[in-house]
Steps between C-alpha positions, in 0.01 A plus 500: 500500500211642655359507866206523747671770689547856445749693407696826618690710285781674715761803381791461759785735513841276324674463788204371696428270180884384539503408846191285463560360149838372714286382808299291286807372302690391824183347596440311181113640458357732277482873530108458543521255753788706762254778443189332598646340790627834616175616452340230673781531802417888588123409469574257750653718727259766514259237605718412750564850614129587472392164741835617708337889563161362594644269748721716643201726493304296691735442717555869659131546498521214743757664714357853441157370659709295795678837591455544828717890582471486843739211461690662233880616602638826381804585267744550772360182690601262161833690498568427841382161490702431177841700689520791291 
């Protein structure tokens, strides 16, 4: 059978070769396809993680350009405030 898509070849240590030949088996798909969509699932969440930084990113420039340190309280202020 052959195919539009490419193809990886991948050595895998055996026991990380058994735990996802039995993955896919419990999940009634091929080898190929648990692999791709693990693939596909950590590509996914680096985008997210990557978006998540530059939000967050944006987000304490924000603040850092609203600081105001006259207004600012100290250490032992916080811990006061919070009863420690």
């Amino acid at each position: 059978m052959s195919t539009k898509n490419p193809r990886i070849m991948v050595v895998l240590e055996p026991n990380l070769y058994d735990w996802i030949k039995e993955e896919a088996k419990n999940l009634r798909i091929s080898i190929s396809l648990f692999v791709r969509d693990m693939i596909k699932k950590q590509a996914a969440k680096e985008q997210i993680d990557e978006l998540e930084d530059e939000v967050l990113g944006e987000m304490a420039l924000k603040r850092f350009k609203s600081f105001n340190p006259k207004g600012a309280l100290t250490h032992a202020q916080i811990k006061k405030k919070l009863g420690f």
